[in-house]
BATOR-573186 format. One record per residue (C-alpha): residue in one letter; chain; x negated, y, z negated. Coordinates in steps of 0.2 Angstrom, whole numbers, always signed. Layout:
// BATOR-573186
{node "a" "A" {X Y Z}}
...
END
This chain:
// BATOR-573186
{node "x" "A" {+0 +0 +0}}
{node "x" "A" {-9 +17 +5}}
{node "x" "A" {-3 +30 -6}}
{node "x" "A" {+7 +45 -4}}
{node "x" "A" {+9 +63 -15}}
{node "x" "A" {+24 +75 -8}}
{node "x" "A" {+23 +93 -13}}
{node "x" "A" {+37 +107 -9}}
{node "x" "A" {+41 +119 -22}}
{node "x" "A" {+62 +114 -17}}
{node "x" "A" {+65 +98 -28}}
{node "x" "A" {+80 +94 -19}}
{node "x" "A" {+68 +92 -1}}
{node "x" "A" {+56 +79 -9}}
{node "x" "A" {+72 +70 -15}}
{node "x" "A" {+80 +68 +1}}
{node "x" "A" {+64 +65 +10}}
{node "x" "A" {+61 +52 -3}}
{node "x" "A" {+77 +43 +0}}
{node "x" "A" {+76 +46 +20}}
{node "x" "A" {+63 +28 +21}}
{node "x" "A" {+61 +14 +15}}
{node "x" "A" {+42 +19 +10}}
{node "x" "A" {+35 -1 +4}}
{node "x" "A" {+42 -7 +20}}
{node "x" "A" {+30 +6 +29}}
{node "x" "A" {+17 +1 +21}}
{node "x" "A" {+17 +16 +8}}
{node "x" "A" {+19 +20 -10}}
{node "x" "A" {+25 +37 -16}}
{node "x" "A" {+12 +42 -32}}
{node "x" "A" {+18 +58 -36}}
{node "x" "A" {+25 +75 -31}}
{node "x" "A" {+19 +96 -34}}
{node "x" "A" {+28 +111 -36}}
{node "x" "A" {+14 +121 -29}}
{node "x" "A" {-1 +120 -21}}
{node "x" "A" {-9 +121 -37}}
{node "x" "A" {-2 +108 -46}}
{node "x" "A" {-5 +96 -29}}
{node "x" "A" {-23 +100 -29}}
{node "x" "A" {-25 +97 -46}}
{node "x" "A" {-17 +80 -43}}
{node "x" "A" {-27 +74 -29}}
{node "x" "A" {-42 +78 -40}}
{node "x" "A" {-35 +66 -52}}
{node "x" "A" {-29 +52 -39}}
{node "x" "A" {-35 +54 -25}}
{node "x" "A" {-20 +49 -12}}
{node "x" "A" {-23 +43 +6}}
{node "x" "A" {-7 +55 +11}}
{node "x" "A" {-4 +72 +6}}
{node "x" "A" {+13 +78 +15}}
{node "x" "A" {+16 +97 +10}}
{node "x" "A" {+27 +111 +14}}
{node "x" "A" {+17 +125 +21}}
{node "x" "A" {+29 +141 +9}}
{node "x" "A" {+25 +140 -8}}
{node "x" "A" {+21 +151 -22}}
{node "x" "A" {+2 +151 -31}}
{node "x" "A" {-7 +141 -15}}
{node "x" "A" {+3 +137 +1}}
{node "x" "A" {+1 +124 +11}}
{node "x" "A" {-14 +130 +23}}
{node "x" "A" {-23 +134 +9}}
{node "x" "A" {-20 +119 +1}}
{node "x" "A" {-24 +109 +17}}
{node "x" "A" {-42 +118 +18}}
{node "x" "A" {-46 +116 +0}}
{node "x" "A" {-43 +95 +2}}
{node "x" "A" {-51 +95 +20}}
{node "x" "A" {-67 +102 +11}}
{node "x" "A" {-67 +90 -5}}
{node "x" "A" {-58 +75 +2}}
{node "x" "A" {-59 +74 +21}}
{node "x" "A" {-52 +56 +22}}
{node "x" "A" {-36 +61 +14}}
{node "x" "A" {-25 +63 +27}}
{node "x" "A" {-15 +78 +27}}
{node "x" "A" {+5 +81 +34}}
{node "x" "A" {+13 +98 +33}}
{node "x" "A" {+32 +100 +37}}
{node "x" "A" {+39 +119 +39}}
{node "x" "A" {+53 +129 +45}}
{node "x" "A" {+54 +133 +62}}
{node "x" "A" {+49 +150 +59}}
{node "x" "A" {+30 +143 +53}}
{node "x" "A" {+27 +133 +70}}
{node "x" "A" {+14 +144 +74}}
{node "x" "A" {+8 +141 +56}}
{node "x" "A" {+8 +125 +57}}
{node "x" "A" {-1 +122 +73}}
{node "x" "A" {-14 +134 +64}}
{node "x" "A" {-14 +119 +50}}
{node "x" "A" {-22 +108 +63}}
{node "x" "A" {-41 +115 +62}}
{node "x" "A" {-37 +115 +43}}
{node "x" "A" {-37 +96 +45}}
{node "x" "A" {-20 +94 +47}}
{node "x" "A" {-18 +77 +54}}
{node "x" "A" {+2 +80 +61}}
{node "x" "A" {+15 +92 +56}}
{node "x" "A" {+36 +91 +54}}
{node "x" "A" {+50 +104 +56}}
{node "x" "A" {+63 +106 +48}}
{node "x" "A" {+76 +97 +45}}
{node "x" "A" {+65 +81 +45}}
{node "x" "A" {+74 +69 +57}}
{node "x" "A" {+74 +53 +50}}
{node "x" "A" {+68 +44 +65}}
{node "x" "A" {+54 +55 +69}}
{node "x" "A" {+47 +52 +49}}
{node "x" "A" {+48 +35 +51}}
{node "x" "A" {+37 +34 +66}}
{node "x" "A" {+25 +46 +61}}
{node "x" "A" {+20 +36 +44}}
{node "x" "A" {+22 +21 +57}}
{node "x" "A" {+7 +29 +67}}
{node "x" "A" {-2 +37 +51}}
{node "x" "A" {-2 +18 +45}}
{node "x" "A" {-10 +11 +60}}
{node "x" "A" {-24 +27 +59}}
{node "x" "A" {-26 +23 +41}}
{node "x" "A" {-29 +4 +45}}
{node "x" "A" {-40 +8 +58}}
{node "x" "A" {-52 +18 +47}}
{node "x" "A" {-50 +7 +33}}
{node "x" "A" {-56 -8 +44}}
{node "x" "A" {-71 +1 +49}}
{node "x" "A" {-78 +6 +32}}
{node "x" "A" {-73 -11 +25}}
{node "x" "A" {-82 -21 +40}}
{node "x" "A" {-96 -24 +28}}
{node "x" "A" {-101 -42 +40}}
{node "x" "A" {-101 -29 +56}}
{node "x" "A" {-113 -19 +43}}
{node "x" "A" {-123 -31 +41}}
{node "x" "A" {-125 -39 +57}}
{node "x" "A" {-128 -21 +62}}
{node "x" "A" {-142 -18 +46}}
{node "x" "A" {-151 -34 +49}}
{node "x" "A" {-152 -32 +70}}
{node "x" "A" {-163 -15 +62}}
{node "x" "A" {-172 -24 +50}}
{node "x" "A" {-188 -29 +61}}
{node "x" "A" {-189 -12 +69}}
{node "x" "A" {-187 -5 +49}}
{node "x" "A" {-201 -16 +45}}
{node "x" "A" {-211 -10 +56}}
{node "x" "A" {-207 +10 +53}}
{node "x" "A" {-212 +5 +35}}
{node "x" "A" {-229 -4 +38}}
{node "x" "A" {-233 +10 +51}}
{node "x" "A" {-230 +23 +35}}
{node "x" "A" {-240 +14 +24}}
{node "x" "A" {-255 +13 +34}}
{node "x" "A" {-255 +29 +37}}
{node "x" "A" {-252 +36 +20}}
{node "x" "A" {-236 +42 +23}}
{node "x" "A" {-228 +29 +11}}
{node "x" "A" {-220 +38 -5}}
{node "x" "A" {-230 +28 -18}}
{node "x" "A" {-215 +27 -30}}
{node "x" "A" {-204 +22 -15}}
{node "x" "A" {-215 +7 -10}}
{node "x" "A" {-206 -6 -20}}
{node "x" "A" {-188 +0 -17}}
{node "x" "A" {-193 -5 +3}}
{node "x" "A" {-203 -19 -1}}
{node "x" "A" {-185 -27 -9}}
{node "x" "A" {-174 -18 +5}}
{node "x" "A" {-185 -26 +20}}
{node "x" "A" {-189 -42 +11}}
{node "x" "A" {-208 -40 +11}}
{node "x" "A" {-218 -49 +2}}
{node "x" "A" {-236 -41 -3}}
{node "x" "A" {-241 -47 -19}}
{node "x" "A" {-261 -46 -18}}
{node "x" "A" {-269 -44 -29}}
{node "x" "A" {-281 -38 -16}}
{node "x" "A" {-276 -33 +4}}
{node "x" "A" {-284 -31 +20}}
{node "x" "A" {-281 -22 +36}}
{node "x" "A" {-287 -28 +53}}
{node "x" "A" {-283 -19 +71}}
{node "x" "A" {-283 -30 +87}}
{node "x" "A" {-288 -22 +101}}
{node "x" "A" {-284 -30 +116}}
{node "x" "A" {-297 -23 +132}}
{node "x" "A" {-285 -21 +147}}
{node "x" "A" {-289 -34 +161}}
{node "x" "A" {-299 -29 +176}}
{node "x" "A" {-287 -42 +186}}
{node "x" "A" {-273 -32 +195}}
{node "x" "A" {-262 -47 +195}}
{node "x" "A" {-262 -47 +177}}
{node "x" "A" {-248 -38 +166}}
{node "x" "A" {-256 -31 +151}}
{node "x" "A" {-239 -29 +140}}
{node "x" "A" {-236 -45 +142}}
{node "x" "A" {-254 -51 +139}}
{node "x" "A" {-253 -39 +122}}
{node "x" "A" {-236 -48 +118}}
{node "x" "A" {-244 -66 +122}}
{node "x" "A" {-257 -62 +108}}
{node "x" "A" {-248 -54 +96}}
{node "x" "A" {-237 -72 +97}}
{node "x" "A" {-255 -78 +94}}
{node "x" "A" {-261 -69 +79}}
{node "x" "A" {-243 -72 +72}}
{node "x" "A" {-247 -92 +74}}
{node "x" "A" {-267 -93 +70}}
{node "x" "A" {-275 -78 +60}}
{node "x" "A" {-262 -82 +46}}
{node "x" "A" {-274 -84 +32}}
{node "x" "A" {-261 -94 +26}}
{node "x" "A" {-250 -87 +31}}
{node "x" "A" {-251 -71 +19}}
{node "x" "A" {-249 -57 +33}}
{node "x" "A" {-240 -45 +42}}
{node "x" "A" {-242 -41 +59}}
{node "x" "A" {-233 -29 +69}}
{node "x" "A" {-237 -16 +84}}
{node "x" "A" {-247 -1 +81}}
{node "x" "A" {-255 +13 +94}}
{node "x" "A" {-257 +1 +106}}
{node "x" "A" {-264 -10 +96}}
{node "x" "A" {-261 -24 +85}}
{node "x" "A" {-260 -23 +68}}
{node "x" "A" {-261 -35 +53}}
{node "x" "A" {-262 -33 +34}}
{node "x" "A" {-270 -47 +24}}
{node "x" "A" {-268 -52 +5}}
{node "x" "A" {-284 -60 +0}}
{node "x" "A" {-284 -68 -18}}
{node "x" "A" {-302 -64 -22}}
{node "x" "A" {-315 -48 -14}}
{node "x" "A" {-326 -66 -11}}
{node "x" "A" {-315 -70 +5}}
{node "x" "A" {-316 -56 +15}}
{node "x" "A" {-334 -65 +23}}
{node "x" "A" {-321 -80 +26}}
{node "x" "A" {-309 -69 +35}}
{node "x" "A" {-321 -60 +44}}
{node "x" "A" {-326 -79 +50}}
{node "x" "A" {-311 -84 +55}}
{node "x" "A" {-306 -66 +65}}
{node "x" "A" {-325 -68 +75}}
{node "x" "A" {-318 -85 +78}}
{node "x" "A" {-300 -80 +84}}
{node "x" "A" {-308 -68 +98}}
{node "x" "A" {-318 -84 +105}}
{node "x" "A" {-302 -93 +106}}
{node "x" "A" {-291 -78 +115}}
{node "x" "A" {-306 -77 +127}}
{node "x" "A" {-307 -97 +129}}
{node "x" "A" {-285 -99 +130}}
{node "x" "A" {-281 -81 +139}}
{node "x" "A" {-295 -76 +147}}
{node "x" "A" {-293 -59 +140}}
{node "x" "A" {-307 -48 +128}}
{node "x" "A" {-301 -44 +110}}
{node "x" "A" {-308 -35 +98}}
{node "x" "A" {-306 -34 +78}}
{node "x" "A" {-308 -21 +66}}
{node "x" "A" {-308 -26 +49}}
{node "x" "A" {-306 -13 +33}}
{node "x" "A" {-312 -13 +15}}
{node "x" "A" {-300 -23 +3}}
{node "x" "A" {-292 -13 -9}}
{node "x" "A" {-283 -18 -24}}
{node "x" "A" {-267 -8 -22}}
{node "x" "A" {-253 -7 -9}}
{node "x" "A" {-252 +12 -9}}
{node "x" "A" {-272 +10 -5}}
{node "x" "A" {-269 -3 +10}}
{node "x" "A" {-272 +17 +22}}
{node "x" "A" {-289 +16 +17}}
{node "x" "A" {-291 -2 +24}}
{node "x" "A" {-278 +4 +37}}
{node "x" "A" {-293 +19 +41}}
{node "x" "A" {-309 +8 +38}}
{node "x" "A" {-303 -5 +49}}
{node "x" "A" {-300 +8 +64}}
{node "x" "A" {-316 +17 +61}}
{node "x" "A" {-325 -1 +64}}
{node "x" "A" {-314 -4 +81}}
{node "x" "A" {-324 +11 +86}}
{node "x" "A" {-340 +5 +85}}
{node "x" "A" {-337 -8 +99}}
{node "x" "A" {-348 +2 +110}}
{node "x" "A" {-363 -1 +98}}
{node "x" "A" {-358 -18 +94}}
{node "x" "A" {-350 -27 +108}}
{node "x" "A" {-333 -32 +113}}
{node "x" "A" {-324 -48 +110}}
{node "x" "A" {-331 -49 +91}}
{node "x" "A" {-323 -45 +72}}
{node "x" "A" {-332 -30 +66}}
{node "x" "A" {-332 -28 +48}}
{node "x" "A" {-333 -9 +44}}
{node "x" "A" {-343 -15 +26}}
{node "x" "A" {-355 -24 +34}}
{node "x" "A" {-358 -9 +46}}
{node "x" "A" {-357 +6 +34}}
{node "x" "A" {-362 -1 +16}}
{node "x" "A" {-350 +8 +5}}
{node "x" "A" {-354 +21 -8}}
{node "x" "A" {-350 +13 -27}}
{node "x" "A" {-338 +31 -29}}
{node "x" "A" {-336 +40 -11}}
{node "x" "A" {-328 +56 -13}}
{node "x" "A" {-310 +49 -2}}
{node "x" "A" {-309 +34 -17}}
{node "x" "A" {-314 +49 -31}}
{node "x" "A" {-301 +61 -23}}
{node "x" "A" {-285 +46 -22}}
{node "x" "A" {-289 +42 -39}}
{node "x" "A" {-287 +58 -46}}
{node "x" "A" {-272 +62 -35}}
{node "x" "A" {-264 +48 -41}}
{node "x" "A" {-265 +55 -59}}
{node "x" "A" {-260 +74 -53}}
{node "x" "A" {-243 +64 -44}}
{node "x" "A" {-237 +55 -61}}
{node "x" "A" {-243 +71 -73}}
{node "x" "A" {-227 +78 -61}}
{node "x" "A" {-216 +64 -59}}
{node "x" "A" {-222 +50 -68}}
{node "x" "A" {-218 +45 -86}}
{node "x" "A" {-230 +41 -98}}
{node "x" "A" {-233 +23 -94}}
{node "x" "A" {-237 +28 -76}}
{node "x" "A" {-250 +42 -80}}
{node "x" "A" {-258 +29 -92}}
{node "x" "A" {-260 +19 -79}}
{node "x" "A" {-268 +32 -67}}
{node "x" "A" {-282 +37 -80}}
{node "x" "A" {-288 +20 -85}}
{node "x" "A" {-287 +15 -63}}
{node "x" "A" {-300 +31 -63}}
{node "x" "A" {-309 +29 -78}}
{node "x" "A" {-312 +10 -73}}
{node "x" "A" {-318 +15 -57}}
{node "x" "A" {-329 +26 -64}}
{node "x" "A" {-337 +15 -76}}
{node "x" "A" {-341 +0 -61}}
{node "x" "A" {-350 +13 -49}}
{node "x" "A" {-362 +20 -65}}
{node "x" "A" {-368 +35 -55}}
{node "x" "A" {-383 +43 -62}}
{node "x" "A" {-383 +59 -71}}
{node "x" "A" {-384 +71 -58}}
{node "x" "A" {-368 +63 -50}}
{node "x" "A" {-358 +62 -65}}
{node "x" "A" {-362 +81 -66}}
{node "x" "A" {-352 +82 -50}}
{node "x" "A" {-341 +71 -53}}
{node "x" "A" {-336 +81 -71}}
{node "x" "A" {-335 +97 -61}}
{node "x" "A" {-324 +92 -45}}
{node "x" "A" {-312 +84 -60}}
{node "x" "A" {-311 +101 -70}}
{node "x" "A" {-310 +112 -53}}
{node "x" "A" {-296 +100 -46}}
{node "x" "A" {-286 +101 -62}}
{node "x" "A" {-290 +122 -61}}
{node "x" "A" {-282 +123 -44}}
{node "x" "A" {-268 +110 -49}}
{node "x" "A" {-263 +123 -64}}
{node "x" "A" {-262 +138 -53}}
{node "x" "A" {-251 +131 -40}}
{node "x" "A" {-240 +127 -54}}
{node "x" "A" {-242 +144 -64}}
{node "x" "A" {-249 +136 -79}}
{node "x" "A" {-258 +145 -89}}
{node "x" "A" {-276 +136 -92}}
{node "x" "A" {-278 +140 -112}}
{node "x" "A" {-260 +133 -117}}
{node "x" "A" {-264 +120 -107}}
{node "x" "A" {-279 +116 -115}}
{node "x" "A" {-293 +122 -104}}
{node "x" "A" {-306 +133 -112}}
{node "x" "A" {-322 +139 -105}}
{node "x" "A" {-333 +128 -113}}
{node "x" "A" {-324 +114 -107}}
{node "x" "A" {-337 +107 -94}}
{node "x" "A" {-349 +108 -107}}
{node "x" "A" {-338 +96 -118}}
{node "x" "A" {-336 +82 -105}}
{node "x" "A" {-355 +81 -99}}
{node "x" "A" {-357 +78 -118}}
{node "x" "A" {-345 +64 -120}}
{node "x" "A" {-355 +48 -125}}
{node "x" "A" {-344 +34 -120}}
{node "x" "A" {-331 +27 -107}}
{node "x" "A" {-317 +25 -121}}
{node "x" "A" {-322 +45 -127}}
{node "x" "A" {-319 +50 -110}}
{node "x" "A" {-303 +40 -107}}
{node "x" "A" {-297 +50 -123}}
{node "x" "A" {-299 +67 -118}}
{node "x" "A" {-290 +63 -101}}
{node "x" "A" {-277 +54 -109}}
{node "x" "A" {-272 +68 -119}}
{node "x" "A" {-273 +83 -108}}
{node "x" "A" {-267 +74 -94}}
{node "x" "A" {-252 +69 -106}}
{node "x" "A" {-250 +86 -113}}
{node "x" "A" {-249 +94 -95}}
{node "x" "A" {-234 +81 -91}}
{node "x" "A" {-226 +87 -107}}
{node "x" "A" {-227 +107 -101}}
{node "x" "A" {-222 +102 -83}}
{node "x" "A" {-208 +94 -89}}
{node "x" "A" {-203 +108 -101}}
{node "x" "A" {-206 +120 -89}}
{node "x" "A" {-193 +112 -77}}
{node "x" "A" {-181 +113 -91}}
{node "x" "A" {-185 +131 -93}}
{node "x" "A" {-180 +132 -75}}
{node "x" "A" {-165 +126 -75}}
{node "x" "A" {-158 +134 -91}}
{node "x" "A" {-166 +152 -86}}
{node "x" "A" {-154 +150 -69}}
{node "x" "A" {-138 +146 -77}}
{node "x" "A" {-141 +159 -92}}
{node "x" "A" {-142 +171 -75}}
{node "x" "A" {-128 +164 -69}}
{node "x" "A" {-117 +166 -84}}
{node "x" "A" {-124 +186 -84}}
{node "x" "A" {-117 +186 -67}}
{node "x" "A" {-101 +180 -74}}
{node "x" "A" {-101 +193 -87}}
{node "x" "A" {-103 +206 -73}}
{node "x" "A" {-93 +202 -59}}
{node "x" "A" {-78 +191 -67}}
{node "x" "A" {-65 +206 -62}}
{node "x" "A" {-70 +202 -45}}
{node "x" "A" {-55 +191 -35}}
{node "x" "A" {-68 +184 -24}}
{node "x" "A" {-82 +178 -35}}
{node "x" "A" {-85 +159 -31}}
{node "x" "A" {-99 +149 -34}}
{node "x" "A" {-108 +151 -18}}
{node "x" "A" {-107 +168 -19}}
{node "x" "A" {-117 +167 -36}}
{node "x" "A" {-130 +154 -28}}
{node "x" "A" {-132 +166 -15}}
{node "x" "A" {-138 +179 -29}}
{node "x" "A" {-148 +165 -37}}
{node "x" "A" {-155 +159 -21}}
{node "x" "A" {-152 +140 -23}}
{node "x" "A" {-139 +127 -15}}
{node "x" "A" {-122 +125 -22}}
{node "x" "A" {-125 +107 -26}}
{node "x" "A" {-143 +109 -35}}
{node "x" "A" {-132 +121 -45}}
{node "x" "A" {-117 +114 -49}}
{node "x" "A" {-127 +98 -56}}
{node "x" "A" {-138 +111 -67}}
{node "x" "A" {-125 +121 -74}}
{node "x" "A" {-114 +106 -78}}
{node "x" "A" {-129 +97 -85}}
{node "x" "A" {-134 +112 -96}}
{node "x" "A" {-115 +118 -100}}
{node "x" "A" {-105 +101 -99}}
{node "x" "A" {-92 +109 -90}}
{node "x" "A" {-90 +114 -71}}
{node "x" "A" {-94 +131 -66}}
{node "x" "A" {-76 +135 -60}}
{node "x" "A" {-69 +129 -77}}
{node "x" "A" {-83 +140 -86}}
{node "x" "A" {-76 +155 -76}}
{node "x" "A" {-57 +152 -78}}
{node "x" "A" {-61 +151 -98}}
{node "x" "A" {-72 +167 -98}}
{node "x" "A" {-58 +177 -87}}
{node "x" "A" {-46 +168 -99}}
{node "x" "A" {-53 +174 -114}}
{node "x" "A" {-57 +193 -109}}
{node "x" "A" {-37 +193 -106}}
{node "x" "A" {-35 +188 -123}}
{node "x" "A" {-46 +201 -131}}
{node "x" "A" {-38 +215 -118}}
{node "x" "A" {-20 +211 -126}}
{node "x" "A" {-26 +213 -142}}
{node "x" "A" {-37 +229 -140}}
{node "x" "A" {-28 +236 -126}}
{node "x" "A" {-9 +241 -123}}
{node "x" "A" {-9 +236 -106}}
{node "x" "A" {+4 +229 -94}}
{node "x" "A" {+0 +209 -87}}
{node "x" "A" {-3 +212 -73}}
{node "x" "A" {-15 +226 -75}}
{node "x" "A" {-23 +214 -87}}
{node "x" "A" {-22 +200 -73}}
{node "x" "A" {-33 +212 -59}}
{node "x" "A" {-43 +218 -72}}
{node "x" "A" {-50 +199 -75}}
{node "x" "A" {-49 +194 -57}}
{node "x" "A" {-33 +188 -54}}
{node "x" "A" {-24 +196 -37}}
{node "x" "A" {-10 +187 -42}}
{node "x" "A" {-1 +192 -58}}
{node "x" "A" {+10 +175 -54}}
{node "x" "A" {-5 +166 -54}}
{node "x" "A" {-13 +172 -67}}
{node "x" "A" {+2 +169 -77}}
{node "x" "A" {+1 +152 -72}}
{node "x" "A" {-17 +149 -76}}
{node "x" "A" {-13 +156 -93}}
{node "x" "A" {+1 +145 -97}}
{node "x" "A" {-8 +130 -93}}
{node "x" "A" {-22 +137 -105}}
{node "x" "A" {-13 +143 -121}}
{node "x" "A" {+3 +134 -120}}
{node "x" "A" {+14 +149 -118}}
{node "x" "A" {+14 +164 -106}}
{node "x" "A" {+4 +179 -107}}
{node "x" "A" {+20 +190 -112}}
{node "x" "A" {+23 +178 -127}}
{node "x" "A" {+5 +176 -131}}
{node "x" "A" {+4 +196 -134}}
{node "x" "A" {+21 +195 -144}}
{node "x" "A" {+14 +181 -156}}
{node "x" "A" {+1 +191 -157}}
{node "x" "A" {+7 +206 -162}}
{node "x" "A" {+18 +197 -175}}
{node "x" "A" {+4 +189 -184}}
{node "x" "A" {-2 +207 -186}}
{node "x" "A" {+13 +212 -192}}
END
């Protein structure tokens, strides 16, 4: 049964257009009716029907306002207004509203039934297409492979959101689990015979590497810049030599089986997924060296280019890491950072002169890292002597300390300072109330316009910080200022009403009632009584 709320501000009219169907046999349910457009919108908040059919006269909101208002919150909701002859134009009007059909009056019987008949089969239709979740996911897993792909392309190239890595490995069921990984890059040389198709020779051995350089069968491999692309999980650093091995031996076999030249780049292993770029890059920088080396071998960029204990890229992704979990990491994470960089830093024991370096390039980093936030350096605990203190330090675990606490205390002012934020723009926001509440058209875009951030950054702010919505915060404020001008002030409603932003004194009257219980006129009597 799709559901069905009626709103005409004539009692009798919803009667009779209640009786007019048989609404269960149409496949409908009528859940409620509205006076008002008010009352209707306040109800669809509430329930949420699938039909709203509404006159378009009524008083407080008519029905084009109303139509607009659920077009923009609800725009599956579909909307039917019925008017007078004399509203035909208004009606058609109603249709870039959102209106989905319109009536006149008098409703023929006939002509309601076969609307809701129609309405029915549009309702169906659309219900059908959001709850096709087998078409979904027929749909979902025909993407998956080229998903996959996207994916393993991003993360060899360091475009990977570290803390979103594990929500795609589970989405696109891949499995890398380590401990340690490997990049290698095929290059297939394209054949000098014009008879042969080279896309279908680089397909043939990508089947190929898919079947044989499985180390097994722990890899990816997917299509990369024209190349071939394959990332490794090795148990142990010991078997990258076996790997390299059984690469040099692949390349013999591809030469011997499809008379075609590859060539393979291998990478450093590295211990962590959101590291497998650096493979990614190492492995890339070996293919170049081809020229020097030959074609048709495996090419191990750590054989070629012995690598530095504690190179400047491995200093500067250790302490990046730290700087991305002082700012959206919790504790654990940023624990985890500093002991990752301490421990590197204990394995390549670099001698004095390059642990001076070291020190400097982490102090300068953590400078530039406080300025871009607008921290300032002594609260964060930076003094001038601080370069001094860590050249001083006397042991691993000393060092670990000191970084473990400022590092700590920086996540701390980060996350403070966010709060500040956000409470400093809804203060503003309430001081723009306080100012401007008289005004008929204040809205909550126009006040994110003056803040200068979206409406629905703000709206989950403000309800955050206040509990309540920022249209339910004004209505109160406005509310409350009417109250203390009937006490203070002998003034008329609906001067009272304009004065707090309220074009309509009907409205306001309205609004009022609902608040207090009794009308404005009888609020000020009360009033007056009790100080009697």
């Amino acid at each position: 049964m799709y559901s069905v709320l009626m709103v005409d501000d004539e009692e009798e009219v919803l009667a009779v257009i209640r009786k007019k169907l048989d609404w269960e046999e149409l496949g409908f349910t009528v859940v409620g009716t509205a006076a008002n457009g008010v009352e209707a919108l306040d109800f669809v908040t509430k329930n949420t029907p699938d039909v709203v059919l509404t006159d378009i006269r009524m008083p407080y909101m008519d029905g084009l306002e109303l139509s607009r208002r659920i077009h923009e919150l609800y725009p599956d909701i579909c909307i039917i207004i019925f008017s007078g002859f004399d509203d035909f134009e208004l009606a058609k009007k109603a249709i870039a509203l959102g209106v989905k059909d319109y009536l006149l009056k008098p409703i023929d019987t006939g002509e309601l039934k076969t609307l809701f008949e129609k309405t029915k089969e549009n309702l169906d239709e659309e219900r059908e297409k959001r709850n096709s979740i087998e078409r979904l996911e027929r749909y979902y897993n025909d993407s998956l492979p080229a998903l996959k792909e996207s994916f393993l392309i991003a993360l060899v190239e360091g475009e990977a959101r570290e803390e979103n890595i594990p929500r795609y490995l589970k989405e696109y069921d891949i499995r890398l689990t380590g401990p340690y990984y490997l990049v290698s890059v095929i290059h297939v040389s394209l054949p000098e015979k014009e008879d042969v198709d080279g896309r279908l020779l680089a397909v043939s051995i990508r089947k190929l590497v898919e079947e044989r350089l499985t180390h097994e069968g722990r890899h990816l491999v997917f299509s990369y810049r024209d190349d071939i692309v394959s990332i490794v999980q090795l148990d142990s650093m010991d078997d990258v030599a076996g790997y390299t091995d059984e690469c040099d031996r692949f390349s013999m076999q591809v030469k011997y089986m499809k008379d075609a030249v590859i060539t393979i780049g291998i990478g450093r292993a590295v211990d962590s997924i959101h590291s497998i770029s650096n493979s990614y890059k190492g492995a890339r920088e070996a293919l170049t060296s081809r020229v020097i080396y030959g074609r048709g071998t495996a090419i191990n960029i750590a054989e070629i280019e012995p690598e530095d204990n504690f190179d400047d890229a491995r200093a500067i992704e250790k302490f990046e890491r730290i700087l991305r979990q002082i700012k959206v990491g919790g504790p654990d994470d940023l624990k985890h950072a500093v002991d990752d960089y301490i421990t590197a830093l204990v394995e390549c024991r670099p001698d004095p002169g390059r642990f001076r370096i070291l020190m400097m390039e982490l102090l300068t980093g953590f400078y530039r890292f406080l300025g871009h936030n607008e921290i300032d350096r002594y609260e964060a605990g930076l003094g001038d002597d601080q370069y001094a203190a860590l050249l001083e330090t006397d042991s691993a675990d000393a060092l670990r300390g000191w970084l473990g606490d400022f590092t700590g205390h920086l996540q701390e002012l980060m996350q403070t300072q966010r709060s500040n934020t956000s409470k400093s723009f809804v203060e503003k926001a309430k001081d723009y109330v306080r100012e401007n509440y008289s005004d008929d058209k204040l809205s909550v875009n126009q006040v994110c316009r003056e803040l200068g951030v979206s409406a629905a950054y703000f709206s989950t702010v403000f309800k955050k910080e206040t509990g309540q919505t920022f249209i339910a915060y004004l209505t109160d404020f406005r509310m409350q200022e009417a109250v203390r001008m009937m006490i203070e002030q002998d003034e008329k409603t609906y001067i009272i009403a304009e004065k707090v932003g309220y074009a309509d004194p009907n409205y306001f009257s309205y609004v009022f009632k609902k608040q207090f219980g009794v009308s404005p006129t009888k609020y000020k009597k009360q009033e007056k009584g009790a100080d009697a």
